[in-house]
N, C-alpha and C positions, 0 to 999 in steps of 0.2 A: 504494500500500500504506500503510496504518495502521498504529501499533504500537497494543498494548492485551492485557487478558489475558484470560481467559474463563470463565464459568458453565459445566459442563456440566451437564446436565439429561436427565433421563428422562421430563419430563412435558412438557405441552403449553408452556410457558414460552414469552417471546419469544425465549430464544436458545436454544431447543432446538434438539439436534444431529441432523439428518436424514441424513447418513450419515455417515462415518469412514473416509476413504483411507489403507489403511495399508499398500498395497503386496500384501497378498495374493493379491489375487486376478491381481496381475500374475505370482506366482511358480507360480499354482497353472494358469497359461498355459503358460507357457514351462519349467514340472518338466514339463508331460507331453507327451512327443518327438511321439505319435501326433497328438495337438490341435492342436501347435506349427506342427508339419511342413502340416496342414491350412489351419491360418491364415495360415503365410506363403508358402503356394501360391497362396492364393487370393488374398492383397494383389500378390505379384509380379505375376500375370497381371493384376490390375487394374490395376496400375503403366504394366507392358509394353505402351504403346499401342502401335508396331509391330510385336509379337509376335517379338522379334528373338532373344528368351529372355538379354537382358540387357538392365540400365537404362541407360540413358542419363543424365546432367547435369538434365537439362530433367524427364525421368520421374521422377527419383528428388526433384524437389521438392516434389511434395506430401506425400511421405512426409515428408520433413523437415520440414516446414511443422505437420503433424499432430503431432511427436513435440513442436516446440516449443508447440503448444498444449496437451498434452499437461504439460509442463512449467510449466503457468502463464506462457508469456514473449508479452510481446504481439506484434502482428502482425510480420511482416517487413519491416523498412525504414522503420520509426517509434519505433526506439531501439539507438543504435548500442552499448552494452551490450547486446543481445538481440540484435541482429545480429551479435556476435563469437560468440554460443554457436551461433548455425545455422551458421554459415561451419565451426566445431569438428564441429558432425553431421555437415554435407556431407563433412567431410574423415574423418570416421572411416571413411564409406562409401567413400570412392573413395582412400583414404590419401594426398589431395594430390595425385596425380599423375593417377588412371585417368582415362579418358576413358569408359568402361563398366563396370558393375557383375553379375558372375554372381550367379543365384539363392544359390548357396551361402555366398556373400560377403555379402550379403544378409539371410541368416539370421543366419549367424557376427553380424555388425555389431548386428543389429535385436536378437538376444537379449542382447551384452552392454549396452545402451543400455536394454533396460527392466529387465536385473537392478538395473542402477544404480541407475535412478528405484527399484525397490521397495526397494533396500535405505536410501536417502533418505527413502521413505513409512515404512516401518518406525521407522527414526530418528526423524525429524520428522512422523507422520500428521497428515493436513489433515484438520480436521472444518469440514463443511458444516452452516451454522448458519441456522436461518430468523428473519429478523429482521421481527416480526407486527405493532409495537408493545405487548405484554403486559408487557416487560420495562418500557420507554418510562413506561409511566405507574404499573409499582411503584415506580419510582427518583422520578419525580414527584411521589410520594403518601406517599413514607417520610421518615425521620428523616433521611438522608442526602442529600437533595438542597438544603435551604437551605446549610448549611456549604462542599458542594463548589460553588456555584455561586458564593456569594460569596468564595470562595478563585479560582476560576476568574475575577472581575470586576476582584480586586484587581489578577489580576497581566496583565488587558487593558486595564483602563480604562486611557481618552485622553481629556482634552476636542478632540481632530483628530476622533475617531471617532465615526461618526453612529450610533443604535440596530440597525439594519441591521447592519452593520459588525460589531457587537461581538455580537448572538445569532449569527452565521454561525460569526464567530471560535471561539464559545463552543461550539458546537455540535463543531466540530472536537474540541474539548479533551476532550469523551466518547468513550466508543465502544461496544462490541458489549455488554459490562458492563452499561452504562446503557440497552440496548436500542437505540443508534442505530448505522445502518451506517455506511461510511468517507464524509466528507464531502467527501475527495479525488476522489472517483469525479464525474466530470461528470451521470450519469446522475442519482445519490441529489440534487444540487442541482437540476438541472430540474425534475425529476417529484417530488420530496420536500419539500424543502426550501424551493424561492421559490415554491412554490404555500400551502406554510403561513404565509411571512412577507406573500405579500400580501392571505391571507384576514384578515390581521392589521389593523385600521383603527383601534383603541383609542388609537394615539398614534403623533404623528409620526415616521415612520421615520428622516428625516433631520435631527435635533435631537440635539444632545449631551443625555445621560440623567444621573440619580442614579442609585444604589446601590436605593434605593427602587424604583422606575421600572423598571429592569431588570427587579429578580427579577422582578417582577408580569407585565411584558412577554414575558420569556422565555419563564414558565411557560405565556401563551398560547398561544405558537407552537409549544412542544413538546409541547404536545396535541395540538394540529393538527396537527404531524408523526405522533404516533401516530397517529391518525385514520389518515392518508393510508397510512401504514405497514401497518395493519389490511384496508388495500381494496387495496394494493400492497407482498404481502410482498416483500422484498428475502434475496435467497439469499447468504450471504457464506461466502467459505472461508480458516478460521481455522488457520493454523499457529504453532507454537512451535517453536525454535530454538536452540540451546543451543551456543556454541562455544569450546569448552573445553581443546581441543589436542589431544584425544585421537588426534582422524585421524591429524595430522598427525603423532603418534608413531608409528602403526603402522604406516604409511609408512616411514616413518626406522625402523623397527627392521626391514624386512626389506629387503635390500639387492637380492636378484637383482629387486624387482618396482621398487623406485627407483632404479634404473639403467634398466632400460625407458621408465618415465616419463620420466625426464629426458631418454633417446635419441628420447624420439618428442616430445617437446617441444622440442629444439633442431635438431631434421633441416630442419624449413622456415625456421626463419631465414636470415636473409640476411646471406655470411658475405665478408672481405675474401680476393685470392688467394691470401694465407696460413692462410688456415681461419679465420682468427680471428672473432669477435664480438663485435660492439659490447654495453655493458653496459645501453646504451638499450633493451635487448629484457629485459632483466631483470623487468619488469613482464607483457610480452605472454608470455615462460613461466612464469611464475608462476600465469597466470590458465588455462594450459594445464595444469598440474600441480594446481591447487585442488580438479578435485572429487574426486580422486585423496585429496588429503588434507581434505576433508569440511571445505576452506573454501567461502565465497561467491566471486564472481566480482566484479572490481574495481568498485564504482562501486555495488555491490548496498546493500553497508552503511556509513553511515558510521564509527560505531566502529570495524570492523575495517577501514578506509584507514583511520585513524589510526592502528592497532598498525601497519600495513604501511608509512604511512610514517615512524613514527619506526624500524622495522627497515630500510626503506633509507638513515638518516643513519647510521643505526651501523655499517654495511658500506659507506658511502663507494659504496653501487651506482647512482647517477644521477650518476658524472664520466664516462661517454658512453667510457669508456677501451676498447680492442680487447683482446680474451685472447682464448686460445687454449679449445677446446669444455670439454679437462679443466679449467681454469681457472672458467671459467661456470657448469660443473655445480658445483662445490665450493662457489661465491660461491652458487648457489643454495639448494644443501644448509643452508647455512649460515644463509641466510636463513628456509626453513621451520623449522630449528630454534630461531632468535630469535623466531620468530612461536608455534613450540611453546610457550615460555617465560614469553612474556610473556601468552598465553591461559589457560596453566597457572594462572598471577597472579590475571588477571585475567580470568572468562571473562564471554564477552559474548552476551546471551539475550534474544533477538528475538522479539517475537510480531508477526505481522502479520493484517490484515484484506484480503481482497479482493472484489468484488461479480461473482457468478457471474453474466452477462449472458444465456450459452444454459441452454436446460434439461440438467437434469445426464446427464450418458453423451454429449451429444450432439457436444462440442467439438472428441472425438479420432478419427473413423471408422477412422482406420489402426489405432486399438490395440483396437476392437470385434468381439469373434469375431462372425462370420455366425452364424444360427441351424444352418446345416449344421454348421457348426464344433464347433457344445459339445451337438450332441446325441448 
């Protein structure tokens, strides 16, 4: 993921916005019972490979596996941040304990799981931007690209660093704005990128450069990224972010739904045979309680680990010390509410970039009505 901000556009532009995820259409699923009840007849039984009329562990992973792609989180078992959130789905469906899952358990589970996502989309909608190179070569052609670039060189240049080196760098420090997509993305560098810096032959790539030299250099290669941009548009899905305490207050102001929270966030912990709880778990429910309160999930953002851990120096919550559950929930509370406080202060607002790799609808089959389904 990229940070960066964004154009939105109603014309042909290069970051014209070709659809807008905003949650709707997942409530206008799951508002109508008749639709509802259709589509998750028809996923259970596709689920239920031994027609036993309950999911199994094993059956109920693809569904999990769709809801995380669904989520934007990458594959299973290639980021153990995104592995804590599927471990969290699996458990919502079988509560930790089951061995099997009834259709109706099922439903219950599946519809509070995309009320969430829509009420997220609603909050934060993803827009899906096509990036053509048009934007690419207005940024190239206008008054704004000599000053950002050489602000951009001042604060890369090396004499370590070879030409190579420093357009790559340089290219990163843009983003959807300037018409180029996340340079993070492995794919935009094979097929983008090092196909324009070796079409590049004006000058030695591996020579330390001027100021001079650059700009000239650059501007090569970021044509030829547009070029290539124009013959291989790159689909990116653009969200904004905003986190500013609010969740976490409305949480903390209604007491009967955070006391649930907390009890189903502290139930699987692992407890001494005086009940007690280690305070080393203070993290792992906090990240069970986040989306709850309309935080990110540890490790998502760095900003907010740094609100969270300057709020676990101020609660003394990493001395590993054993309390008893009331104890934990209180040091918890406590905690959301420093996290309240200091977001209040200071809120922290994330835009990010990500490179859409399938074609769009295609990602999620579990959340796609059949055609029997919406007719």
């Amino acid at each position: 993921m990229e940070s960066g901000s964004v154009k939105r556009k109603s014309g042909g532009g290069g970051g014209n916005a070709v659809e807008v995820l905003d949650g709707s259409n997942i409530m206008e699923l799951v508002g109508n019972k008749d639709v509802f009840s259709n589509f998750v007849n028809h996923k259970f039984q596709e689920l239920d490979r031994d027609k036993d009329g309950k999911l199994s562990l094993t059956e109920l992973q693809p569904a999990v596996s769709d809801i995380g792609s669904a989520l934007g989180l990458p594959a299973k078992g290639t980021n153990p941040d995104s592995d804590h959130i599927y471990s969290e789905v699996l458990n919502e469906f079988t509560h930790g304990k089951q061995e099997k899952v009834s259709k109706t358990e099922f439903k219950e589970v599946l519809s509070d799981i995309l009320l969430g996502m829509a009420a997220g989309l609603k909050r934060d909608p993803i827009v899906i931007l096509r990036i053509d190179g048009e934007d690419l070569l207005e940024f190239l052609n206008g008054p704004s690209y000599e000053p950002e670039i050489v602000s951009i060189f001042s604060q890369i240049e090396s004499p370590q660093k070879s030409l190579h080196d420093l357009i790559i760098q340089a290219l990163s420090k843009l983003n959807v704005d300037q018409g180029i997509p996340p340079t993070s993305d492995s794919w935009v560098i094979s097929n983008i990128v090092e196909p324009a810096l070796l079409s590049e032959h004006g000058h030695d790539l591996d020579k330390p450069v001027s100021q001079e030299i650059f700009l000239e250099e650059f501007k090569k290669v970021a044509l030829s990224v547009a070029n290539r941009l124009k013959e291989q548009p790159v689909i990116v899905a653009h969200s904004e972010s905003t986190f500013d305490g609010n969740g976490v207050k409305r949480l903390l102001s209604n007491k009967f739904e955070l006391d649930k929270i907390l009890n189903s966030a502290i139930e699987t912990l692992p407890k001494d045979k005086n009940g007690k709880i280690s305070k080393d778990y203070l993290r792992v429910a906090l990240d069970t309680v986040a989306p709850s309160a309309a935080l990110p999930p540890f490790g998502a953002i760095e900003e907010m680990d740094k609100v969270i851990g300057e709020v676990f120096k101020l609660v003394s919550a990493d001395d590993a010390k054993l309390v008893k559950e009331e104890e934990f929930k209180k040091i918890l509370t406590e905690i959301l509410g420093s996290i309240m406080l200091q977001l209040e202060g200071n809120p922290i607002a994330v835009a990010s970039n990500s490179v859409v790799h399938e074609p769009l609808g295609s990602s999620s089959t579990l959340l796609q009505p059949t055609p029997a389904e919406t007719a």
